[in-house]
C-alpha positions as CSV (number, residue, x, y, z in Angstrom):
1,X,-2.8,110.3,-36.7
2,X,-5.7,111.4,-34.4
3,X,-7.1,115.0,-34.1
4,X,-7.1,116.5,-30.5
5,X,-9.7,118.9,-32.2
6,X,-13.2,118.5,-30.2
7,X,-17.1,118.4,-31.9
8,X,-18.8,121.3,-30.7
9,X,-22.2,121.8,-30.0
10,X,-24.7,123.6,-32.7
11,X,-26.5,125.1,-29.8
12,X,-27.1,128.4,-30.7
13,X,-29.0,129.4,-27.5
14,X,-32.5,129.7,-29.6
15,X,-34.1,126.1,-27.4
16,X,-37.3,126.1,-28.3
17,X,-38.9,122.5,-29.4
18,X,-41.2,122.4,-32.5
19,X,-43.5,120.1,-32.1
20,X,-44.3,119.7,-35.3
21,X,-41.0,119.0,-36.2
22,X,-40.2,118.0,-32.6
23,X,-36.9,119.5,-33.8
24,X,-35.0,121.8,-31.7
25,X,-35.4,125.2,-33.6
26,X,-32.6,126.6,-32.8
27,X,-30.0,123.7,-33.3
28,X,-32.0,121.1,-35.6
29,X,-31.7,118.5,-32.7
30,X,-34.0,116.2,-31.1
31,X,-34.5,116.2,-27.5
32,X,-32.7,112.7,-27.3
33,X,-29.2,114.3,-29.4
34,X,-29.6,116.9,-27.2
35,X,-29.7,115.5,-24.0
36,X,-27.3,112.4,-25.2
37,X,-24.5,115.6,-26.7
38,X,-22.0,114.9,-23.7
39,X,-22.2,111.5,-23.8
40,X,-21.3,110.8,-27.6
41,X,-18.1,110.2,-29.0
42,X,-17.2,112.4,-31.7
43,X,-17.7,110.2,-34.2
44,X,-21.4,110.3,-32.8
45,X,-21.9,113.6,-32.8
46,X,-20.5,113.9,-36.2
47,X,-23.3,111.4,-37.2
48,X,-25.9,113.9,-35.4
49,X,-24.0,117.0,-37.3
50,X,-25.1,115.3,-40.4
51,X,-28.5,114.9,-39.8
52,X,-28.7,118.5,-38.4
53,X,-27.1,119.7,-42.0
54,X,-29.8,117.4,-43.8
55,X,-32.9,118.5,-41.5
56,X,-32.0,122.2,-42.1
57,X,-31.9,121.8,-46.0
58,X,-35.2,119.8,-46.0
59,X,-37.0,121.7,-43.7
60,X,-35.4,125.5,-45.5
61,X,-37.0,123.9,-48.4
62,X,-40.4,123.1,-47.7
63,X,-40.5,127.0,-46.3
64,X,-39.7,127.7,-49.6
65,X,-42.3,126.0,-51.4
């Protein structure tokens, strides 16, 4: 059974690059996920999803410390 249910974006409208990070700061993208979004399949951007969730742990964390 397959989900009509779309992957939506994590832009939050905060698009500023880090260059440090070069990590949008706003979303946790980079500018390649970012420009690619519309072009993935959801399984794609479920893959970028993930990596958002992990860079926004890691980087909370080295705030933190």
């Amino acid at each position: 059974m397959q989900s009509d249910i779309k992957v939506t974006s994590p832009c939050n409208n905060h698009c500023i690059m880090n260059p440090a990070s070069n990590y949008c700061c706003g979303c946790f993208r980079t500018i390649e996920e970012i420009i690619h979004w519309s072009v993935y399949s959801d399984e794609e951007k479920k893959q970028v999803l993930q990596k958002v969730e992990r860079r926004k742990t890691s980087l909370t964390k080295e705030n933190i410390n």
